[in-house]
PyMOL Python script that loads the backbone (N, CA, C, O; Angstrom):
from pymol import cmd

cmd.read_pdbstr("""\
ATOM      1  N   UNK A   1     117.768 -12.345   3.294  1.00  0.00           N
ATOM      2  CA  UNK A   1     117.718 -10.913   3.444  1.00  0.00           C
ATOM      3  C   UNK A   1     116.289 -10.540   3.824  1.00  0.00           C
ATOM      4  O   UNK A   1     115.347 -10.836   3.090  1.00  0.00           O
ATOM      5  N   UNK A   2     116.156  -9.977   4.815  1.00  0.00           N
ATOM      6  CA  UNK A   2     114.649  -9.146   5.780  1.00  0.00           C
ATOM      7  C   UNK A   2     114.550  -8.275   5.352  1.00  0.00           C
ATOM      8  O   UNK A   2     115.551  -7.558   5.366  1.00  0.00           O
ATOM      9  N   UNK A   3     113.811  -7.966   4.960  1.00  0.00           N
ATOM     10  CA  UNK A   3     113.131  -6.062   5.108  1.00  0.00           C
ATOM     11  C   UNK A   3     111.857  -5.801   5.624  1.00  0.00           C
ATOM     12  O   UNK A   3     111.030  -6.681   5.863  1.00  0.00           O
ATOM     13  N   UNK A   4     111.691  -4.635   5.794  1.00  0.00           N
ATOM     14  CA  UNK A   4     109.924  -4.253   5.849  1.00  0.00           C
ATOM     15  C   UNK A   4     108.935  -4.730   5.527  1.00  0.00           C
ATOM     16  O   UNK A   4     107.884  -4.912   6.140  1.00  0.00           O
ATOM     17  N   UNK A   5     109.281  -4.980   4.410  1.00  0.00           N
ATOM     18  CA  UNK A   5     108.013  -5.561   2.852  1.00  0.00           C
ATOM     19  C   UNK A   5     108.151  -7.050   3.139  1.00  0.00           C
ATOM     20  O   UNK A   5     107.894  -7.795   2.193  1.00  0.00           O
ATOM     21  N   UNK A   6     108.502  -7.580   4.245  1.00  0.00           N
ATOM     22  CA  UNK A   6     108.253  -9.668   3.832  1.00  0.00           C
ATOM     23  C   UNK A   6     106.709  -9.929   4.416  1.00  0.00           C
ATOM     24  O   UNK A   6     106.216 -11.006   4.753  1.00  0.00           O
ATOM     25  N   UNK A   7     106.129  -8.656   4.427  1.00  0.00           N
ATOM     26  CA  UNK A   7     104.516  -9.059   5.040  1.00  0.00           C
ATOM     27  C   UNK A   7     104.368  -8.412   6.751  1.00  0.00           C
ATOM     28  O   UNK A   7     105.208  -7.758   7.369  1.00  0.00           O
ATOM     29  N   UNK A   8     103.200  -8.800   7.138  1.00  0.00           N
ATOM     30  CA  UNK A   8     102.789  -8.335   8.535  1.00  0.00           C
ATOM     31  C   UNK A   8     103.180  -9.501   9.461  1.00  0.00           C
ATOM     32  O   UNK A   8     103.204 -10.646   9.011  1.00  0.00           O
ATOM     33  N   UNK A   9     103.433  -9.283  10.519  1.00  0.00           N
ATOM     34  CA  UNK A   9     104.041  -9.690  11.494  1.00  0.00           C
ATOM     35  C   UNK A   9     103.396 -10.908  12.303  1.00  0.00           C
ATOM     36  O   UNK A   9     103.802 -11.857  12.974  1.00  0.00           O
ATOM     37  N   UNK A  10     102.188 -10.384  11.887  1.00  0.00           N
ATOM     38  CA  UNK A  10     101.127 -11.697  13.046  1.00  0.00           C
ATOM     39  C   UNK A  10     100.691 -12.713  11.624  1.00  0.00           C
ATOM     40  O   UNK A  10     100.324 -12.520  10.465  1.00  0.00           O
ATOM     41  N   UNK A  11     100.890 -13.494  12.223  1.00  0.00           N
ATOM     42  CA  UNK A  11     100.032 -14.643  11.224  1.00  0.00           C
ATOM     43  C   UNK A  11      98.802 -14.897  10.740  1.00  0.00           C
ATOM     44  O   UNK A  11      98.281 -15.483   9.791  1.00  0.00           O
ATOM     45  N   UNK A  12      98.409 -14.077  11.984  1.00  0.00           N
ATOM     46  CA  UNK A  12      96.722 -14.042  11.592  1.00  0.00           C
ATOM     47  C   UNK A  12      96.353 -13.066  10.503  1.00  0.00           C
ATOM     48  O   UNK A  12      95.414 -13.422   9.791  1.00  0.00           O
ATOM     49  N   UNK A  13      96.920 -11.885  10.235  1.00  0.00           N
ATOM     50  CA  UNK A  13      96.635 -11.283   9.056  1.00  0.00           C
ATOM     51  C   UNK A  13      97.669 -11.950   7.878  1.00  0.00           C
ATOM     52  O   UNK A  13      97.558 -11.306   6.835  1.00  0.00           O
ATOM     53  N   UNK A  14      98.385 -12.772   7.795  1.00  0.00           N
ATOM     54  CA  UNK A  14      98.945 -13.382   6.835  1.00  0.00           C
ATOM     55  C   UNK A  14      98.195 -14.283   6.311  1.00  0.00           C
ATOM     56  O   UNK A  14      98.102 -14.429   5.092  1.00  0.00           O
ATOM     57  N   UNK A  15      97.592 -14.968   7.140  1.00  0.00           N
ATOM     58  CA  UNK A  15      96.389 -16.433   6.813  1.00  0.00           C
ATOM     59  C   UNK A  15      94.889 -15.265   6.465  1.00  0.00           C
ATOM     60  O   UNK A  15      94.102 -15.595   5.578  1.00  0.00           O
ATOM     61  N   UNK A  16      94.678 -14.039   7.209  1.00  0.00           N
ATOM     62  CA  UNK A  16      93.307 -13.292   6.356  1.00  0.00           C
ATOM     63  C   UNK A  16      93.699 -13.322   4.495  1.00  0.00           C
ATOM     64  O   UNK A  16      93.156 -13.762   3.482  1.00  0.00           O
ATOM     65  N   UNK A  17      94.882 -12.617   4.820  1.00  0.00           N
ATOM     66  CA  UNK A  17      94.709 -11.907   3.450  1.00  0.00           C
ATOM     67  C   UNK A  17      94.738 -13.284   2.433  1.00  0.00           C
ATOM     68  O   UNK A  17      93.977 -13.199   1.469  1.00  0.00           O
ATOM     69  N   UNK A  18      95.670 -14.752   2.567  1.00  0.00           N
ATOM     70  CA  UNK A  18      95.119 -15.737   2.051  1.00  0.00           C
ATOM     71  C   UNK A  18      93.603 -15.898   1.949  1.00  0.00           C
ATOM     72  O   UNK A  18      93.035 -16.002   0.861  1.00  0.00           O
ATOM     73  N   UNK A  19      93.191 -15.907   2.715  1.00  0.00           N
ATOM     74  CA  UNK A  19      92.044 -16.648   2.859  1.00  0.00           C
ATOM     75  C   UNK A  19      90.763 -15.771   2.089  1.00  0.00           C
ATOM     76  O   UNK A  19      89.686 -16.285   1.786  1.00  0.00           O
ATOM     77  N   UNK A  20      91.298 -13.708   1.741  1.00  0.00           N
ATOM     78  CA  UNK A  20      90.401 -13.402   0.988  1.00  0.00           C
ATOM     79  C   UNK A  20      90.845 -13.792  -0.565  1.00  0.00           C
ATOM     80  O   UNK A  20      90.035 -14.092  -1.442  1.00  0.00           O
ATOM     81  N   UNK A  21      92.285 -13.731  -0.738  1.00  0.00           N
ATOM     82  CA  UNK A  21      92.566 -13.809  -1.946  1.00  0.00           C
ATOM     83  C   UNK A  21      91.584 -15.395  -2.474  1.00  0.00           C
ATOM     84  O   UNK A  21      91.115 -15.487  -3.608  1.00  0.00           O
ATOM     85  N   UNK A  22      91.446 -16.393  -1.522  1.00  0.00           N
ATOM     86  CA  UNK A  22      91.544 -17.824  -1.849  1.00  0.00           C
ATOM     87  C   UNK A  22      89.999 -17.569  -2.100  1.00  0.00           C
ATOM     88  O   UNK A  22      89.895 -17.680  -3.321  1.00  0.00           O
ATOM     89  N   UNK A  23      88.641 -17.261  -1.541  1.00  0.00           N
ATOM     90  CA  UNK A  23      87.658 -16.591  -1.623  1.00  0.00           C
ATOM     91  C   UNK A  23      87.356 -16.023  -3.213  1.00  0.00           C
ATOM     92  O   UNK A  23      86.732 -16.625  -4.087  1.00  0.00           O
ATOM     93  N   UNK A  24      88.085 -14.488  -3.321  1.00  0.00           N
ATOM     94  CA  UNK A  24      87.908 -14.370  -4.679  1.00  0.00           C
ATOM     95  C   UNK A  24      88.294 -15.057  -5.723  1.00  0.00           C
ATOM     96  O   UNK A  24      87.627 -14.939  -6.750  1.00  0.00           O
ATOM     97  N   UNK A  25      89.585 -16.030  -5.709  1.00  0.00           N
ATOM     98  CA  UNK A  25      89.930 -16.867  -7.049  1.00  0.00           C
ATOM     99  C   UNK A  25      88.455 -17.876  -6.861  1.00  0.00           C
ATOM    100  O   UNK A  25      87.611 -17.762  -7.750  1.00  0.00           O
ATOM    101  N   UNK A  26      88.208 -18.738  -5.828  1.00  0.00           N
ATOM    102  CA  UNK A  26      87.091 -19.366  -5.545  1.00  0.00           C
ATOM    103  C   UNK A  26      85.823 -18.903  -6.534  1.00  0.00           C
ATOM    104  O   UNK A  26      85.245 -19.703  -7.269  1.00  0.00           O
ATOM    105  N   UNK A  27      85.502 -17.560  -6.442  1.00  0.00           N
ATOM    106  CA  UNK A  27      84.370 -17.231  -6.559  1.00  0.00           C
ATOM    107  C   UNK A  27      83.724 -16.748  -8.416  1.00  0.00           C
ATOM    108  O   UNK A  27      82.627 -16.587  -8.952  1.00  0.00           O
ATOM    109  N   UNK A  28      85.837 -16.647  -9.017  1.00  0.00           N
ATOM    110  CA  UNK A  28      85.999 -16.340 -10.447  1.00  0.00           C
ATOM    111  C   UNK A  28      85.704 -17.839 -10.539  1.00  0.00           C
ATOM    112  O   UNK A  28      84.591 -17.994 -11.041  1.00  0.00           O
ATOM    113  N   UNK A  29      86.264 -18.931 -10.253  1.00  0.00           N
ATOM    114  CA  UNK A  29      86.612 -20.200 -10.740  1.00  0.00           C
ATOM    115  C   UNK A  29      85.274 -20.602 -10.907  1.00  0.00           C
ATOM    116  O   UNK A  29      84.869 -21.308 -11.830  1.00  0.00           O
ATOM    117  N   UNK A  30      84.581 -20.124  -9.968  1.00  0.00           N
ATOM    118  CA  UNK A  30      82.799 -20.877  -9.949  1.00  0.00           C
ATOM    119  C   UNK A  30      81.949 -20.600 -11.324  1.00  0.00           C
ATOM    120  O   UNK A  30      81.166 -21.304 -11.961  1.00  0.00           O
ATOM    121  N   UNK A  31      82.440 -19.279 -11.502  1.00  0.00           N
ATOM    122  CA  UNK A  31      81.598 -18.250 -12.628  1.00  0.00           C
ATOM    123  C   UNK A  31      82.134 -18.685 -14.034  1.00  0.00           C
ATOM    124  O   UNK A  31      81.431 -18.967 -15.005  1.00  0.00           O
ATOM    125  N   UNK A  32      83.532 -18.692 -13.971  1.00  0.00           N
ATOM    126  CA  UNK A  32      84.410 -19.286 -15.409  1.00  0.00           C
ATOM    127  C   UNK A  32      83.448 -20.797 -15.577  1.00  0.00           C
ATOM    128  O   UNK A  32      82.671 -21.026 -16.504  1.00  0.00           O
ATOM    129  N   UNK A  33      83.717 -21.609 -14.546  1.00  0.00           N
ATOM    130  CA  UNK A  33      83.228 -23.210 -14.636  1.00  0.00           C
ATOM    131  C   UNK A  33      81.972 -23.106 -15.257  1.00  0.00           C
ATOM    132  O   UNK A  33      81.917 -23.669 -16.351  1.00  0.00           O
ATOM    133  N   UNK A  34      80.965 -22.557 -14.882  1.00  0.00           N
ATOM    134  CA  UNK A  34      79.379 -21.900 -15.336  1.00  0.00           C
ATOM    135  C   UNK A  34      79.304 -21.902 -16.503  1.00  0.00           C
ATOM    136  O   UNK A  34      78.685 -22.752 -17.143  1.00  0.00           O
ATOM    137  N   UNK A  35      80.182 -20.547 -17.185  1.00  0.00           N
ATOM    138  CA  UNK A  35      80.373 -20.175 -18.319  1.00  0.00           C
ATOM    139  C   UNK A  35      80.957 -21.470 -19.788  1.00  0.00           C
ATOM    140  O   UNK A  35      80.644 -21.730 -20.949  1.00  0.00           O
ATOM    141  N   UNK A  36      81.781 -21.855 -18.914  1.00  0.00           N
ATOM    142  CA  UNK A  36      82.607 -23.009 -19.640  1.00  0.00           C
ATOM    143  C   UNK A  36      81.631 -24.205 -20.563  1.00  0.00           C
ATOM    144  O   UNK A  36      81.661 -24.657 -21.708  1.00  0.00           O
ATOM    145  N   UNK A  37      80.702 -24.416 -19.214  1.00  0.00           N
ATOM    146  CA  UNK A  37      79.762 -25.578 -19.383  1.00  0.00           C
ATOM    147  C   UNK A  37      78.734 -24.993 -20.434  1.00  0.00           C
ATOM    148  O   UNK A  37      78.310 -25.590 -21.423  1.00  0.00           O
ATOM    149  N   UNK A  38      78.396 -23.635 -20.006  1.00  0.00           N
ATOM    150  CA  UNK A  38      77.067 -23.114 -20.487  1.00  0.00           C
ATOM    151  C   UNK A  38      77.569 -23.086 -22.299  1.00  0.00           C
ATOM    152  O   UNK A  38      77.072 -23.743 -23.213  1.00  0.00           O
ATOM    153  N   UNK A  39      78.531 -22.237 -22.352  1.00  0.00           N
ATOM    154  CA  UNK A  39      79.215 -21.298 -23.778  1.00  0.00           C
ATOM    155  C   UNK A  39      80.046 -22.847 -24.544  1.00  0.00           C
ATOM    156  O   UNK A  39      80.387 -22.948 -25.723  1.00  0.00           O
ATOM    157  N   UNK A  40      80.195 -23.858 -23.502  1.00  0.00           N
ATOM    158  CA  UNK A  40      80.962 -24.856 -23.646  1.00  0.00           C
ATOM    159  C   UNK A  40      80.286 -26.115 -24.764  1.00  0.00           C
ATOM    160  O   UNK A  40      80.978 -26.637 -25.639  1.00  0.00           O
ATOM    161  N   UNK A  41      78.939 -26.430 -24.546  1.00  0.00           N
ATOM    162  CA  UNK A  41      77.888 -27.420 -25.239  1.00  0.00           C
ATOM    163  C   UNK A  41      77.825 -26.756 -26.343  1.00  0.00           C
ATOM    164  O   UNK A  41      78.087 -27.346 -27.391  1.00  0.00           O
ATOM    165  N   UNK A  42      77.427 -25.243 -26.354  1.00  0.00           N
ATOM    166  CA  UNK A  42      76.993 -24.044 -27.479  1.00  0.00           C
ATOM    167  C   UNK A  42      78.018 -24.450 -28.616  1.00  0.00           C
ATOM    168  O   UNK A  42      77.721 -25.022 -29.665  1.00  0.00           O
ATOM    169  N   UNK A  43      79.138 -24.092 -28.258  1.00  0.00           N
ATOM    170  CA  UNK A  43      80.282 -23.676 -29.023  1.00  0.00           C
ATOM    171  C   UNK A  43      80.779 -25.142 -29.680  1.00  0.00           C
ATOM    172  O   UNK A  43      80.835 -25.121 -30.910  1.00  0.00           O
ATOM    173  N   UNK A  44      81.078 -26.166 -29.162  1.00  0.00           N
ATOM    174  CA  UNK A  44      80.968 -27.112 -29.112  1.00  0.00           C
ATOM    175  C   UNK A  44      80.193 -28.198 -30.770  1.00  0.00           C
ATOM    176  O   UNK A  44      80.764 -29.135 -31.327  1.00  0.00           O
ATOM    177  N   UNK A  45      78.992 -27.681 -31.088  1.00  0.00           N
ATOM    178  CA  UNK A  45      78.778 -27.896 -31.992  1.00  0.00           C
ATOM    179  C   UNK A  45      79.701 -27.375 -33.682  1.00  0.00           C
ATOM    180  O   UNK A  45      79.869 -28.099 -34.663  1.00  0.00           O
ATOM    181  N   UNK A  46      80.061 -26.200 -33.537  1.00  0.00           N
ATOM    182  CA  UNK A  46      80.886 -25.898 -34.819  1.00  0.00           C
ATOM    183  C   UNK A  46      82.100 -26.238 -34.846  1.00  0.00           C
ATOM    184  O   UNK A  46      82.508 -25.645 -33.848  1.00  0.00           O
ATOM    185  N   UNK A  47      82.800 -26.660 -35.184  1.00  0.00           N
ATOM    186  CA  UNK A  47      84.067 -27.344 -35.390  1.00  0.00           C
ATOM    187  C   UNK A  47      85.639 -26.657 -35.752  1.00  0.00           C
ATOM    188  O   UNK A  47      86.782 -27.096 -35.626  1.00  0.00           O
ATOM    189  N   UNK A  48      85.022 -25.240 -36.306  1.00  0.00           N
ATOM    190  CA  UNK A  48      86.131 -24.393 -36.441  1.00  0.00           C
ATOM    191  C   UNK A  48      86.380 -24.414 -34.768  1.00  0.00           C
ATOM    192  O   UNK A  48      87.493 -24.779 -34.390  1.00  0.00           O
ATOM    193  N   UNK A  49      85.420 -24.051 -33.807  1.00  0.00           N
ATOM    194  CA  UNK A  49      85.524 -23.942 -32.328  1.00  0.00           C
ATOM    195  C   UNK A  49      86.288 -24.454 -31.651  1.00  0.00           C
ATOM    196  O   UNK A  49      87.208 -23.873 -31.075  1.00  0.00           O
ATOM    197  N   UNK A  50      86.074 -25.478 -31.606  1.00  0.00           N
ATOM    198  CA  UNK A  50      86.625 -26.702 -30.621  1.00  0.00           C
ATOM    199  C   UNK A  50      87.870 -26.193 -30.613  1.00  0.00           C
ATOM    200  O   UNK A  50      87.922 -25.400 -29.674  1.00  0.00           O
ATOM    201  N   UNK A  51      88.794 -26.238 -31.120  1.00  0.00           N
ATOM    202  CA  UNK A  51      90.374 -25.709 -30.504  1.00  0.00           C
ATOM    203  C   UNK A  51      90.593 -24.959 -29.619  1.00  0.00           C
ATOM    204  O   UNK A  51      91.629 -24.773 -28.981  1.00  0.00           O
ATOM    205  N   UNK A  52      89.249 -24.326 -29.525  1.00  0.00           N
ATOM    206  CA  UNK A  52      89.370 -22.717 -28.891  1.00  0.00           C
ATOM    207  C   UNK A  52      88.722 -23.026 -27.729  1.00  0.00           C
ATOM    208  O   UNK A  52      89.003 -22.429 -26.690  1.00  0.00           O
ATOM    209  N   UNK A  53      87.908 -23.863 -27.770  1.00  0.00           N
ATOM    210  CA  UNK A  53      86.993 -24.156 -26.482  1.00  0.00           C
ATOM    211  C   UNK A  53      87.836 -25.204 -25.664  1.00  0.00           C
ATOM    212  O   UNK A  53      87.987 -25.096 -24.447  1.00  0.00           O
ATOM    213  N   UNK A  54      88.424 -26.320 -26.479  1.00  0.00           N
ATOM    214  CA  UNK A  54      89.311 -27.068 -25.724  1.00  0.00           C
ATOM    215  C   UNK A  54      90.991 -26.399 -25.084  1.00  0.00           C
ATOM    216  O   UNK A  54      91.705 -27.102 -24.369  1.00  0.00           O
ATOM    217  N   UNK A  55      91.328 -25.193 -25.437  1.00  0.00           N
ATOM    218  CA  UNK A  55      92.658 -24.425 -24.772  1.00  0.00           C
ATOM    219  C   UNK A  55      91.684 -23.778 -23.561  1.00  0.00           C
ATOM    220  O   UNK A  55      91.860 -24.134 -22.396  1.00  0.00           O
ATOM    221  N   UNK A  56      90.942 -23.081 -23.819  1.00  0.00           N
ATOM    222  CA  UNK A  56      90.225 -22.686 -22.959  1.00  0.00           C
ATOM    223  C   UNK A  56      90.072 -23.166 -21.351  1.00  0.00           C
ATOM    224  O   UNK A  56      90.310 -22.696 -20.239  1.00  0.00           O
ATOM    225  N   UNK A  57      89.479 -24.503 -21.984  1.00  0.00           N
ATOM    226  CA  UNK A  57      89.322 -25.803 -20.767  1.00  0.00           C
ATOM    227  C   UNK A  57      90.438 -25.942 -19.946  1.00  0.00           C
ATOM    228  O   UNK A  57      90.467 -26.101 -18.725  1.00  0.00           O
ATOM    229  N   UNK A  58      91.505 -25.854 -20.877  1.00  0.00           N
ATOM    230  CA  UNK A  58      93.170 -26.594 -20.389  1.00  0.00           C
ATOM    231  C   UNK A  58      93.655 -25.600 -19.296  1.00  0.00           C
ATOM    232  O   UNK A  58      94.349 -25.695 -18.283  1.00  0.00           O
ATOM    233  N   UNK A  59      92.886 -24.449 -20.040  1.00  0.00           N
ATOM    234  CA  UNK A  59      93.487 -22.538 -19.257  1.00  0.00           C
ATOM    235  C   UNK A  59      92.562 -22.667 -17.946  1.00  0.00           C
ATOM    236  O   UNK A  59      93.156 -22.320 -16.925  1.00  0.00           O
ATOM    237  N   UNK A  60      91.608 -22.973 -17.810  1.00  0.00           N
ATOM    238  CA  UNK A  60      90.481 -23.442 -16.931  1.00  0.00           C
ATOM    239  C   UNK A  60      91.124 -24.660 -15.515  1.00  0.00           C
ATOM    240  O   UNK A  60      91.068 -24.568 -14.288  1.00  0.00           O
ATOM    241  N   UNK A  61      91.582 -25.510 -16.252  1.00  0.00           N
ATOM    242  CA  UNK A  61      92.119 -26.398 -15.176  1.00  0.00           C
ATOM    243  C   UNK A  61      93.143 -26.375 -14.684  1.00  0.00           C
ATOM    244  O   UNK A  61      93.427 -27.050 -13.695  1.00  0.00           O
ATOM    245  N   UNK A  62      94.183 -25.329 -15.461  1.00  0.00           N
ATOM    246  CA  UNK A  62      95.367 -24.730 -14.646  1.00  0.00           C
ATOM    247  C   UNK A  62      95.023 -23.556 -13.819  1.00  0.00           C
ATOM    248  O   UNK A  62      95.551 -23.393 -12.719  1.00  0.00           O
ATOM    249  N   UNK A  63      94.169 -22.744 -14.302  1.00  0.00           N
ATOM    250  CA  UNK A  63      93.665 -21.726 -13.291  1.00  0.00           C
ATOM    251  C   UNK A  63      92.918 -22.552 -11.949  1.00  0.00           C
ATOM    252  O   UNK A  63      93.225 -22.194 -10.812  1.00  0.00           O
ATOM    253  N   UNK A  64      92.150 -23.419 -12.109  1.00  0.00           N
ATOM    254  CA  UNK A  64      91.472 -23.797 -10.546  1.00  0.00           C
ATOM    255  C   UNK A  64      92.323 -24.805  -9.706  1.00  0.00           C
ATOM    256  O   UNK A  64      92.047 -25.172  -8.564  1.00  0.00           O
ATOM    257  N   UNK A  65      93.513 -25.236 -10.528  1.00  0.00           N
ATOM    258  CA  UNK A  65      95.141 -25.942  -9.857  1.00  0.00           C
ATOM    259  C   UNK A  65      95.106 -25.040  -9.010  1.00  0.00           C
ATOM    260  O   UNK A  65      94.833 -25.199  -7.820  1.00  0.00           O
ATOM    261  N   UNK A  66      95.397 -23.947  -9.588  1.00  0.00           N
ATOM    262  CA  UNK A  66      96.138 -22.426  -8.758  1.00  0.00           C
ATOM    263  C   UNK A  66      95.287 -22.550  -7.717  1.00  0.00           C
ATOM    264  O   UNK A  66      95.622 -23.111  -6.673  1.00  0.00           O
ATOM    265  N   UNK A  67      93.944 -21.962  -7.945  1.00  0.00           N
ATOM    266  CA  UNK A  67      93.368 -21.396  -6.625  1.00  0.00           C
ATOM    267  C   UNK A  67      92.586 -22.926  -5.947  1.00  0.00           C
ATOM    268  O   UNK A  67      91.538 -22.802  -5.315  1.00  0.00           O
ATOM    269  N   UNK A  68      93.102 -24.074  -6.120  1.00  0.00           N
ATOM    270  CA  UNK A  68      93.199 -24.884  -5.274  1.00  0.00           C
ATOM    271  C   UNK A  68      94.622 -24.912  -4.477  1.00  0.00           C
ATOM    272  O   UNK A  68      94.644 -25.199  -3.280  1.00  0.00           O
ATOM    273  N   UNK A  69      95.584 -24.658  -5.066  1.00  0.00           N
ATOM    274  CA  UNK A  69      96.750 -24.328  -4.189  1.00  0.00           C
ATOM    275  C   UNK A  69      96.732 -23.351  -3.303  1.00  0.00           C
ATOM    276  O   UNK A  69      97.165 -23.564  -2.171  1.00  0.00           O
ATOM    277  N   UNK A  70      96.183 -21.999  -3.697  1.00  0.00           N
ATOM    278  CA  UNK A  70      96.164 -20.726  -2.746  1.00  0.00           C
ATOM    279  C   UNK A  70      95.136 -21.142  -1.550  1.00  0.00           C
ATOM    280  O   UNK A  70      95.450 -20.886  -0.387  1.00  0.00           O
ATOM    281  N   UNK A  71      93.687 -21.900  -1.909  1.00  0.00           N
ATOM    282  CA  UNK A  71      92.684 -22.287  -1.120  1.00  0.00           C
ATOM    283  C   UNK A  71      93.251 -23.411   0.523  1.00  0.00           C
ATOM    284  O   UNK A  71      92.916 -23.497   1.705  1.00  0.00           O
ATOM    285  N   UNK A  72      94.140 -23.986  -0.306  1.00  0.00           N
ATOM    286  CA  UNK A  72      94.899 -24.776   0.716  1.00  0.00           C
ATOM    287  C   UNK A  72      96.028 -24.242   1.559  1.00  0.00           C
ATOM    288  O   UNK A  72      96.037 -24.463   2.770  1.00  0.00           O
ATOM    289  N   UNK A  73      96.971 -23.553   0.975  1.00  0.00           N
ATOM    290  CA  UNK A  73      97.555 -22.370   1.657  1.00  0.00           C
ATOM    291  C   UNK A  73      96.852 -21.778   2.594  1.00  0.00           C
ATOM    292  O   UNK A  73      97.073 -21.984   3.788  1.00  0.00           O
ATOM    293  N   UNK A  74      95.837 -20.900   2.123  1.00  0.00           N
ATOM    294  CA  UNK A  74      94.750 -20.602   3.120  1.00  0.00           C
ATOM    295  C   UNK A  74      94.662 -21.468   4.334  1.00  0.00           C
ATOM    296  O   UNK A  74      95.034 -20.968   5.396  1.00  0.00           O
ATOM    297  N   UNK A  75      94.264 -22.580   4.327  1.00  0.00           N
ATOM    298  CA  UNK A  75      93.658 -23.224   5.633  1.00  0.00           C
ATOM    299  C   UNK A  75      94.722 -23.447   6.188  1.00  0.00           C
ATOM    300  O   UNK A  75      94.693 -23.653   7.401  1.00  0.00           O
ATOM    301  N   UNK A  76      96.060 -23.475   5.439  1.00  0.00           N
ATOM    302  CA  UNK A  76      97.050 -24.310   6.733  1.00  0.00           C
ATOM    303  C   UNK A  76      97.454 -23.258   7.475  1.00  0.00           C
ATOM    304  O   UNK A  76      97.809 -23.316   8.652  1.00  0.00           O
ATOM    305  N   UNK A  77      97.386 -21.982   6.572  1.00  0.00           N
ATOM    306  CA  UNK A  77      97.865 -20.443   7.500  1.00  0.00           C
ATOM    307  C   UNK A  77      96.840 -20.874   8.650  1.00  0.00           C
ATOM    308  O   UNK A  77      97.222 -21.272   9.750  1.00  0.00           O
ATOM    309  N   UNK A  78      95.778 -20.780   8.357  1.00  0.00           N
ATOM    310  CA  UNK A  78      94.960 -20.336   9.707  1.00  0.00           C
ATOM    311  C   UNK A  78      94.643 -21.202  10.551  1.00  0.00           C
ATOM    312  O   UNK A  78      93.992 -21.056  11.586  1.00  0.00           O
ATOM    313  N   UNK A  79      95.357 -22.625   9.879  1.00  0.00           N
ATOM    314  CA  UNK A  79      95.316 -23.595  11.282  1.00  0.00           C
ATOM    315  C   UNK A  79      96.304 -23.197  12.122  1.00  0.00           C
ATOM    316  O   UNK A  79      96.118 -23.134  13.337  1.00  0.00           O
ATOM    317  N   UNK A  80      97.500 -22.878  11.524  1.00  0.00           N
ATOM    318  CA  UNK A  80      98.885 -22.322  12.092  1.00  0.00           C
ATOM    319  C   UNK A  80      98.877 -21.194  12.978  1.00  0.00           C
ATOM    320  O   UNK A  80      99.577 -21.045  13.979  1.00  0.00           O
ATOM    321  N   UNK A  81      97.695 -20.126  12.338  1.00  0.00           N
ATOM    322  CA  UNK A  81      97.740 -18.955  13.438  1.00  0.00           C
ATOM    323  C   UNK A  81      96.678 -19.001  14.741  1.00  0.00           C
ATOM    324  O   UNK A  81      96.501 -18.320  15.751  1.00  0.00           O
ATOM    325  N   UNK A  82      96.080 -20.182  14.144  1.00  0.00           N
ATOM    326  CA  UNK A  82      94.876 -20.333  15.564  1.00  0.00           C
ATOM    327  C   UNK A  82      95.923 -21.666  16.891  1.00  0.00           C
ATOM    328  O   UNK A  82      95.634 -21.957  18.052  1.00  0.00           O
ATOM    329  N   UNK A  83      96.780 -22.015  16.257  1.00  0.00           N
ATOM    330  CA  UNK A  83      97.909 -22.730  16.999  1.00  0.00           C
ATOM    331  C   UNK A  83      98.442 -22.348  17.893  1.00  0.00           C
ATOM    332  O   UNK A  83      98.397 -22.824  19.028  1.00  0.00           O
ATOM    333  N   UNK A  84      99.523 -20.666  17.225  1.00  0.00           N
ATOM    334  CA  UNK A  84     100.192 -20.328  17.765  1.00  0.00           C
ATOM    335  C   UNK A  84      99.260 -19.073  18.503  1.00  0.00           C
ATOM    336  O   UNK A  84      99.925 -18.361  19.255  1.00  0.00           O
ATOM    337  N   UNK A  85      98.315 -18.844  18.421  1.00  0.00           N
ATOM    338  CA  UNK A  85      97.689 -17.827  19.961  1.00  0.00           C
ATOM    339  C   UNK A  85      96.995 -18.618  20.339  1.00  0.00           C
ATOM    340  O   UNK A  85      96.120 -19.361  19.892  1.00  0.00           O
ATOM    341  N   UNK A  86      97.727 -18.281  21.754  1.00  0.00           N
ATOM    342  CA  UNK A  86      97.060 -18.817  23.187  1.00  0.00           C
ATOM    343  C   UNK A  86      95.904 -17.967  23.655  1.00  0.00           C
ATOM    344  O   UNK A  86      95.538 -16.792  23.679  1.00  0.00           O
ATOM    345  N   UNK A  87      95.557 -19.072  23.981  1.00  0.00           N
ATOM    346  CA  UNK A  87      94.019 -17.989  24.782  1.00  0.00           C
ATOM    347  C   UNK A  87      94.671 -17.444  26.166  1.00  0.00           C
ATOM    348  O   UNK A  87      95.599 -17.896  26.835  1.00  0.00           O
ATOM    349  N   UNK A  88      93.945 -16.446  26.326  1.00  0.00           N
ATOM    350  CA  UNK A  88      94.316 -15.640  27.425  1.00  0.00           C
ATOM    351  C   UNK A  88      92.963 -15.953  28.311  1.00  0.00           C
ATOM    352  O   UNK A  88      91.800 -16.133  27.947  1.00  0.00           O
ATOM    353  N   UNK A  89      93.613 -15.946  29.705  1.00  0.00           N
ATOM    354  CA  UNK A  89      92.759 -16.434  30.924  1.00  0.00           C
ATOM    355  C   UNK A  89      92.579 -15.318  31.332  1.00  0.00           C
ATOM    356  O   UNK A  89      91.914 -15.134  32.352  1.00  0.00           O
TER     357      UNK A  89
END
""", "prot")
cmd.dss("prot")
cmd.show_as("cartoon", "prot")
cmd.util.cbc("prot")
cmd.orient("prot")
């Protein structure tokens, strides 16, 4: 079933809007990873912690799964839309 709403028509704005979404998860994932390491050694020492720091981690490596999946999505869109337009002579 088609409607209106299955997205924009050209591929090339189908592979943009990947490619910003893939960008910003990119750019959380960098800052979380930072944090992780930094708040990660800290926390790390008290022992009530660790449970909390190790779900954390687990929540951490399923989140950058994701935006390694969306990141790759990304590139194959825009190998796909630089495929299908032809250059014009």
């Amino acid at each position: 079933m088609t409607g209106e709403n299955d997205g924009p028509a050209d591929p090339r704005d189908r592979a943009e809007r990947w490619t910003r979404l893939s960008n910003r998860l990119l750019i959380i994932a960098a800052v979380w990873g930072v944090l992780m390491i930094t708040l990660g050694v800290f926390l790390l020492r008290f022992a009530a912690l660790r449970s909390i720091v190790s779900a954390l981690f687990v929540i951490y490596l399923v989140y950058f799964a994701v935006t390694y999946w969306v990141y790759r999505r990304a590139r194959k869109l825009k190998s796909r839309a630089s495929r299908s337009v032809l250059p014009s002579s």
